[in-house]
mmCIF file as gemmi writes it, N, C-alpha and C atoms, coordinates in Angstrom:
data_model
loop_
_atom_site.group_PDB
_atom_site.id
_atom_site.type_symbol
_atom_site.label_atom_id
_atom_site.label_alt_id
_atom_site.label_comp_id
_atom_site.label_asym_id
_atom_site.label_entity_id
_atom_site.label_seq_id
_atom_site.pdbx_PDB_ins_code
_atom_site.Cartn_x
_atom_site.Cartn_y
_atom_site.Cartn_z
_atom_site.occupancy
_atom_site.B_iso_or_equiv
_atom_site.pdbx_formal_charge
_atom_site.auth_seq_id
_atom_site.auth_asym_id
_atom_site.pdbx_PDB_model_num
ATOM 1 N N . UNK Axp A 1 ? 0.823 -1.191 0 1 0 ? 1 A 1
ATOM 2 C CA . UNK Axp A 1 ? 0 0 0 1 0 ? 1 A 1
ATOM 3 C C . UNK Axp A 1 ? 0.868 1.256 0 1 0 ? 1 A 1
ATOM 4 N N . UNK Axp A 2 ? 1.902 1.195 0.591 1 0 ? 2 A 1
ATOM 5 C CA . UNK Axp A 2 ? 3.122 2.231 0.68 1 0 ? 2 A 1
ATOM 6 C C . UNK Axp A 2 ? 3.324 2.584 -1.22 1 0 ? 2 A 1
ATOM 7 N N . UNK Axp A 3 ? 3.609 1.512 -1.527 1 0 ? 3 A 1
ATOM 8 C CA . UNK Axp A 3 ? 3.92 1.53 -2.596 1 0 ? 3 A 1
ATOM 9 C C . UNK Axp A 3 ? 3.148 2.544 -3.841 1 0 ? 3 A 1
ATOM 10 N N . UNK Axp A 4 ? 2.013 1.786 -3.578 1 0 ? 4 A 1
ATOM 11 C CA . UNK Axp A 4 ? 1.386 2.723 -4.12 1 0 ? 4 A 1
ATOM 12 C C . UNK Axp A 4 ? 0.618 4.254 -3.985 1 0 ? 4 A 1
ATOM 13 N N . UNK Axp A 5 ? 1.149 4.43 -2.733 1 0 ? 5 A 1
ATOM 14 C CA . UNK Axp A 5 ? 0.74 5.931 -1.83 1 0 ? 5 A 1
ATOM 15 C C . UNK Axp A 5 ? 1.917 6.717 -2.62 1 0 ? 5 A 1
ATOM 16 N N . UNK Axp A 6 ? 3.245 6.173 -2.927 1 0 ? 6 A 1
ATOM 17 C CA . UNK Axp A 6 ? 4.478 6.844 -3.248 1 0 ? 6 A 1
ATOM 18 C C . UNK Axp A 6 ? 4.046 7.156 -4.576 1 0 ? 6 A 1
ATOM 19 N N . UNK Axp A 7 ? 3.613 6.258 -5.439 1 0 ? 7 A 1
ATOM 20 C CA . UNK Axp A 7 ? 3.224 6.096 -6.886 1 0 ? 7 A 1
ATOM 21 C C . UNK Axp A 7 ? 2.068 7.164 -7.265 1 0 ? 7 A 1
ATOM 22 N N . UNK Axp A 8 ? 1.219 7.881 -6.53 1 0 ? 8 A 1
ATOM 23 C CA . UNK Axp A 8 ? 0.597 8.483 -6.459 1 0 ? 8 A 1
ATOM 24 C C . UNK Axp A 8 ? 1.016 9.943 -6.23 1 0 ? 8 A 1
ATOM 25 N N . UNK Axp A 9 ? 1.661 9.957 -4.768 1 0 ? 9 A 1
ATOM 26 C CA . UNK Axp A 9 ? 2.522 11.333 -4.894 1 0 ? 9 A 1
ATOM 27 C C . UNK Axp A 9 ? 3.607 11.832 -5.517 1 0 ? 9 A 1
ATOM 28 N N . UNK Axp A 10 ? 4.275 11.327 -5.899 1 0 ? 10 A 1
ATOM 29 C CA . UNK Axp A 10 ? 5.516 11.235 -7.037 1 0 ? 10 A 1
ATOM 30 C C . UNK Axp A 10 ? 5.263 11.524 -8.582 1 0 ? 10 A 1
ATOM 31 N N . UNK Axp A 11 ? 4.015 10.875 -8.482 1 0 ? 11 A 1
ATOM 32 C CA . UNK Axp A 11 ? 4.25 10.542 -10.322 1 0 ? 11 A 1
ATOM 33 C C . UNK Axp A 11 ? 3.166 12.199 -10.542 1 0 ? 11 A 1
ATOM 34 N N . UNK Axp A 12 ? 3.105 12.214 -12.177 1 0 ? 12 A 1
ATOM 35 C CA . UNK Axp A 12 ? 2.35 12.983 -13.247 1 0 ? 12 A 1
ATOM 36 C C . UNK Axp A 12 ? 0.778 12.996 -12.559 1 0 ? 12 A 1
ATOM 37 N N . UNK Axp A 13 ? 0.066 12.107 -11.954 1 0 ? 13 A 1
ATOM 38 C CA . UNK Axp A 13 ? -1.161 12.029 -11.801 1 0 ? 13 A 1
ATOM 39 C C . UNK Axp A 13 ? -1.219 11.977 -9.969 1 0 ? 13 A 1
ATOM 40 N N . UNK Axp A 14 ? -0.35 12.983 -9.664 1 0 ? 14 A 1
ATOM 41 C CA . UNK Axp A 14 ? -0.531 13.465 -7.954 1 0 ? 14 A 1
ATOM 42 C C . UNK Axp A 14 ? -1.679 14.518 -8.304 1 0 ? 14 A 1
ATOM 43 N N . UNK Axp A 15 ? -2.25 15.591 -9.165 1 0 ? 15 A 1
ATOM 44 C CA . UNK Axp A 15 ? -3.091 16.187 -9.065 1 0 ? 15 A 1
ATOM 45 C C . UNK Axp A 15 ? -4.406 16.405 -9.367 1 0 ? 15 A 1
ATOM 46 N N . UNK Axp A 16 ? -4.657 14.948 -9.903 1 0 ? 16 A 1
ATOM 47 C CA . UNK Axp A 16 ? -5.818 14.402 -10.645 1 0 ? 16 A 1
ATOM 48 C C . UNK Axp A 16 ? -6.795 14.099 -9.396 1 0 ? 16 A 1
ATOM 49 N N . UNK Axp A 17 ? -7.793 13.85 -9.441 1 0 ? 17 A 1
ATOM 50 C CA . UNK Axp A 17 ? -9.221 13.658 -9.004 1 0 ? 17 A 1
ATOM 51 C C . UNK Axp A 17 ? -8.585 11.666 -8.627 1 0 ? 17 A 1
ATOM 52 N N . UNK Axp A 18 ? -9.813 11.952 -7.276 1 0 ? 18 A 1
ATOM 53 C CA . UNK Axp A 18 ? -9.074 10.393 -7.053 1 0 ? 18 A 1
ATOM 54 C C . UNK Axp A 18 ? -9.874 9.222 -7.879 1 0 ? 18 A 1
ATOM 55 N N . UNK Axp A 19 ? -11.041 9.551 -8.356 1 0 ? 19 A 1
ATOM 56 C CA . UNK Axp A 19 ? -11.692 8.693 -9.103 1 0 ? 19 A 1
ATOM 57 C C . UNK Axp A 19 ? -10.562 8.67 -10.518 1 0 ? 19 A 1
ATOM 58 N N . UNK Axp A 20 ? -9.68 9.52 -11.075 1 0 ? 20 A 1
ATOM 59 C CA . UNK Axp A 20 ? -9.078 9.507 -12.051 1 0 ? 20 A 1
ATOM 60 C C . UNK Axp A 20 ? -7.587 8.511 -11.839 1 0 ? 20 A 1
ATOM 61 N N . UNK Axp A 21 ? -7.515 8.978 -10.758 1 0 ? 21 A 1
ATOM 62 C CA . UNK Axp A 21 ? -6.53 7.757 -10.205 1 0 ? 21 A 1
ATOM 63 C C . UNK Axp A 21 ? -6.459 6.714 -10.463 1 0 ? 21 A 1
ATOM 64 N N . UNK Axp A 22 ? -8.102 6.06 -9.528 1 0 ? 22 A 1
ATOM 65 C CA . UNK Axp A 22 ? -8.092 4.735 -9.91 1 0 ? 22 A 1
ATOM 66 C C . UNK Axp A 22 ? -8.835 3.962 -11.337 1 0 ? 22 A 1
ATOM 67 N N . UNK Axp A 23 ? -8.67 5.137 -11.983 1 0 ? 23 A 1
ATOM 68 C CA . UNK Axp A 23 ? -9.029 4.786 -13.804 1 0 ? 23 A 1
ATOM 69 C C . UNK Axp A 23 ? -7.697 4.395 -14.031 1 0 ? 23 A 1
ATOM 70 N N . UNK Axp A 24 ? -6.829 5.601 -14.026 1 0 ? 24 A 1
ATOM 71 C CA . UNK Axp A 24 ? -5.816 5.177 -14.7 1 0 ? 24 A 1
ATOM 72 C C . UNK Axp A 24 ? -4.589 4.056 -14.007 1 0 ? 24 A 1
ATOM 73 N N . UNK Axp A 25 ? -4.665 3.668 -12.512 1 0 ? 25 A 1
ATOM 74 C CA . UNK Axp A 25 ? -4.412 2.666 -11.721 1 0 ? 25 A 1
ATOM 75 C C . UNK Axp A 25 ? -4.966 1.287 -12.772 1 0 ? 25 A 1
ATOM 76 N N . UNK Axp A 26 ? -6.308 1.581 -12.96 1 0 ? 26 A 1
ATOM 77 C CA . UNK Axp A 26 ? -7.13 0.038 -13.537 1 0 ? 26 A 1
ATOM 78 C C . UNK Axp A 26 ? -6.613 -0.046 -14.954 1 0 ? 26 A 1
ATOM 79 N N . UNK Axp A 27 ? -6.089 1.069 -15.539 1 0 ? 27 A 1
ATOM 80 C CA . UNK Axp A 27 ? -5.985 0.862 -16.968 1 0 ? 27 A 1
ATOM 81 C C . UNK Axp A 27 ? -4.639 0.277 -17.223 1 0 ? 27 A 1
ATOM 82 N N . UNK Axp A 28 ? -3.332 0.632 -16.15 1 0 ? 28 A 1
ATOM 83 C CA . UNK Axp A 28 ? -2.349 0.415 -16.367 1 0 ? 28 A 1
ATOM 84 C C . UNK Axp A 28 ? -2.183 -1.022 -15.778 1 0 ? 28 A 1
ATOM 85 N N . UNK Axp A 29 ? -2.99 -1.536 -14.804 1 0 ? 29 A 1
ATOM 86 C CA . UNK Axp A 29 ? -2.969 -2.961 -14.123 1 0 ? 29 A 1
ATOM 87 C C . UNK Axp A 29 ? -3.452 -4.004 -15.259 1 0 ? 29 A 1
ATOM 88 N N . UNK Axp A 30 ? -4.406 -3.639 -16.274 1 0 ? 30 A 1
ATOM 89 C CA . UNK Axp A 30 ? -5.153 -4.288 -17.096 1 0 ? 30 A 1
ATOM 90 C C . UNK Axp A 30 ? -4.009 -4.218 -18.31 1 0 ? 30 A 1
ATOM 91 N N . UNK Axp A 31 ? -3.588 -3.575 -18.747 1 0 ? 31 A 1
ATOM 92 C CA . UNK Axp A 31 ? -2.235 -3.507 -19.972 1 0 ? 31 A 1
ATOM 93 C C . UNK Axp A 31 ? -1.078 -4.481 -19.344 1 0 ? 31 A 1
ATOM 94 N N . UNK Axp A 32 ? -0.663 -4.062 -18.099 1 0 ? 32 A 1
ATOM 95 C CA . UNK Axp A 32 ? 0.308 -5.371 -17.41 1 0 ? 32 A 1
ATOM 96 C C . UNK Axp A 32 ? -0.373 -6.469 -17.816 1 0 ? 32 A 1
ATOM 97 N N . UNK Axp A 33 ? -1.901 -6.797 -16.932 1 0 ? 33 A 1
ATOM 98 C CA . UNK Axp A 33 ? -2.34 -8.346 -16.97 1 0 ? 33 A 1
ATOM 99 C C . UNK Axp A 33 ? -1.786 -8.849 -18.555 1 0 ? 33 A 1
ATOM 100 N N . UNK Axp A 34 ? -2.584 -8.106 -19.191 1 0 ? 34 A 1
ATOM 101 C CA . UNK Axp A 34 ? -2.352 -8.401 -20.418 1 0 ? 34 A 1
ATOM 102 C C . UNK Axp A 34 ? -1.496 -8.817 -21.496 1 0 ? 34 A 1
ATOM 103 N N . UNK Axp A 35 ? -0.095 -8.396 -21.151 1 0 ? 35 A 1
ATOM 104 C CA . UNK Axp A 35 ? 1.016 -8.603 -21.476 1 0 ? 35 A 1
ATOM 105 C C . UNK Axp A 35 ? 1.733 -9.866 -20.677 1 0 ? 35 A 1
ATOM 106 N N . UNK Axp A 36 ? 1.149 -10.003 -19.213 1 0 ? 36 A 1
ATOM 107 C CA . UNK Axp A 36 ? 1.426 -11.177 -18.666 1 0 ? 36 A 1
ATOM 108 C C . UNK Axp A 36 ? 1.108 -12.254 -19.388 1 0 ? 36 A 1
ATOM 109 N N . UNK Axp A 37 ? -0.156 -12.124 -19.996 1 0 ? 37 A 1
ATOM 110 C CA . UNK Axp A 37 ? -1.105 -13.627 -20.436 1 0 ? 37 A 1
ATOM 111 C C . UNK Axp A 37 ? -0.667 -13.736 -21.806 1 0 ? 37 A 1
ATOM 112 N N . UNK Axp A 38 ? -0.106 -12.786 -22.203 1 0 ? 38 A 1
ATOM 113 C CA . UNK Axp A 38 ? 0.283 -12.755 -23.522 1 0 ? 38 A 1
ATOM 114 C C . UNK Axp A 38 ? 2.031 -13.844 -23.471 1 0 ? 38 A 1
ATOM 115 N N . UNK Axp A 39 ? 2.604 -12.912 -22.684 1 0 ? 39 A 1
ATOM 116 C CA . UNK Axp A 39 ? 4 -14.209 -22.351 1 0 ? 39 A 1
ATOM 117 C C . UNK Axp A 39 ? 3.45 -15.447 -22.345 1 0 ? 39 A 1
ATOM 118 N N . UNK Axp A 40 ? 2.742 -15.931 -21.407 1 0 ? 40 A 1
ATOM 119 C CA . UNK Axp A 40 ? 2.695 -16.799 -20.908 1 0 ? 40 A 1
ATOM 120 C C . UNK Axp A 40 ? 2.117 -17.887 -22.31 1 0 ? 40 A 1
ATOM 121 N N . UNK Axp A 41 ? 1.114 -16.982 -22.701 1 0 ? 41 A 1
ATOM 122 C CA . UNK Axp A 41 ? 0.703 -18.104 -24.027 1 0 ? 41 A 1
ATOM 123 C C . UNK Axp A 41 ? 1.536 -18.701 -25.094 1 0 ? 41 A 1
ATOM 124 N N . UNK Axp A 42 ? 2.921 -17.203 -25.133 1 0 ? 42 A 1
ATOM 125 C CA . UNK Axp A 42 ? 3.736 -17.563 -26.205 1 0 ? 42 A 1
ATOM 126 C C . UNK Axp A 42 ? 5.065 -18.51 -25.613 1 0 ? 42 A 1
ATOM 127 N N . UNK Axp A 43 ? 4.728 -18.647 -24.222 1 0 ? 43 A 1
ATOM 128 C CA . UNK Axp A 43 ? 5.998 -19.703 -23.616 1 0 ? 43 A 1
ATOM 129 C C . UNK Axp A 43 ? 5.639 -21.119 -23.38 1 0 ? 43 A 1
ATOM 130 N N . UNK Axp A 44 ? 3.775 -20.996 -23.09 1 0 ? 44 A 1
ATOM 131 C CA . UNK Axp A 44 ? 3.868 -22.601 -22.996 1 0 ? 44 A 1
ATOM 132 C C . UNK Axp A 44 ? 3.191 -22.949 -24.583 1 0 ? 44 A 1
ATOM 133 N N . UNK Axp A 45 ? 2.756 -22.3 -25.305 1 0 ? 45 A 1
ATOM 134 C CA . UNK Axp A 45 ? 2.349 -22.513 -26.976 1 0 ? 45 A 1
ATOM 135 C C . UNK Axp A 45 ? 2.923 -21.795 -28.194 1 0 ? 45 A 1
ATOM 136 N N . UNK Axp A 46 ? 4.603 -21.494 -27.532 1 0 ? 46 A 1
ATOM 137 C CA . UNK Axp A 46 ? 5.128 -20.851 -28.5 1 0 ? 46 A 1
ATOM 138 C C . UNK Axp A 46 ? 5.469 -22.161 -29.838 1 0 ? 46 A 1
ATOM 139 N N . UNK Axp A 47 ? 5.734 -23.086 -29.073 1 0 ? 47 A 1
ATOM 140 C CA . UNK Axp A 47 ? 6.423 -23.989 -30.556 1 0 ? 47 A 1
ATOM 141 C C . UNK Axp A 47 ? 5.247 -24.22 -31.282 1 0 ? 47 A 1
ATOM 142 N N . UNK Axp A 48 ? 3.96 -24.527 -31.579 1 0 ? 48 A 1
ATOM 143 C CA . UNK Axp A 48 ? 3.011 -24.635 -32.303 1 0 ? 48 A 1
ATOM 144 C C . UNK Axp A 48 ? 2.687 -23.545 -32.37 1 0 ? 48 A 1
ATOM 145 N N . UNK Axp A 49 ? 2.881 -22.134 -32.166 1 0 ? 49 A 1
ATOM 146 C CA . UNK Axp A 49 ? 2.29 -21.063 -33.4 1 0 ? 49 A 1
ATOM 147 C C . UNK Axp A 49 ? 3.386 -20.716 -34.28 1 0 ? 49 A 1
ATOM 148 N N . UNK Axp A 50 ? 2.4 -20.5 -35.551 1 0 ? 50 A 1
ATOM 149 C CA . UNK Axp A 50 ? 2.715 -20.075 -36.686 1 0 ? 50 A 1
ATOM 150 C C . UNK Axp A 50 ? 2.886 -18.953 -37.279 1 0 ? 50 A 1
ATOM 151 N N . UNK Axp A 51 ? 3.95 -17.624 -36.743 1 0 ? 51 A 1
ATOM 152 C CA . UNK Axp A 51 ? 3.41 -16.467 -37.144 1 0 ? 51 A 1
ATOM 153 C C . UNK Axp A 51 ? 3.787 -16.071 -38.538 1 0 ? 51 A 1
ATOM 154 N N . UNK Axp A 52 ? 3.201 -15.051 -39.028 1 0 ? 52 A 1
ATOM 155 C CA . UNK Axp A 52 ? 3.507 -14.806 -40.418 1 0 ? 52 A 1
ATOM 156 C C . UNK Axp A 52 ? 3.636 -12.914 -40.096 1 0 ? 52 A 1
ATOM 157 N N . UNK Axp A 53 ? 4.625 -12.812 -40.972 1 0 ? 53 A 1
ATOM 158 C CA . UNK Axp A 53 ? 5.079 -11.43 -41.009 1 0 ? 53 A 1
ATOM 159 C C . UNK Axp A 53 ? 4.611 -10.88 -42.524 1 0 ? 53 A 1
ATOM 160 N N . UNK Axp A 54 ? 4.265 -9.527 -42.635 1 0 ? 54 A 1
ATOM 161 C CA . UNK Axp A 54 ? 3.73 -8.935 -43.729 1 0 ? 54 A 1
ATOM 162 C C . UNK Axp A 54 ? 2.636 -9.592 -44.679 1 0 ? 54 A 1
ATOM 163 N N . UNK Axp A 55 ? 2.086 -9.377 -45.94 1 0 ? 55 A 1
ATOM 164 C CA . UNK Axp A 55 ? 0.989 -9.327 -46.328 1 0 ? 55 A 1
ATOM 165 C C . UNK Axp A 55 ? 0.524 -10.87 -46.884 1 0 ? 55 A 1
C-alpha cells in the first residue's frame, strides 16, 4: 500500500481527481495483466504457433 501511496505522490497524476486515479491505476494494471497472459501463451504454446510477417 506504501507503494502505491508513493506512486501516487511522485508521479504525473498526484493532481488528478481520485476517481481519475483509480481509472488510470485500472488501466495500467489491465495492460500489465495483459502482457502477462500474452507471455505466458507464447511460452507454454510458443512452438506450435505459426506467425507470419507482412501481407
Amino acid at each position: 500500500m506504501v507503494v502505491i501511496h508513493d506512486i501516487f505522490r511522485y508521479s504525473a497524476i498526484n493532481g488528478l481527481s481520485n476517481w481519475l486515479k483509480g481509472l488510470t491505476l485500472t488501466i495500467f494494471t489491465l495492460i500489465v495483466g495483459i502482457l502477462l497472459v500474452m507471455l505466458y501463451v507464447i511460452l507454454i504454446h510458443g512452438d506450435k504457433l505459426n506467425p507470419s510477417f507482412g501481407y
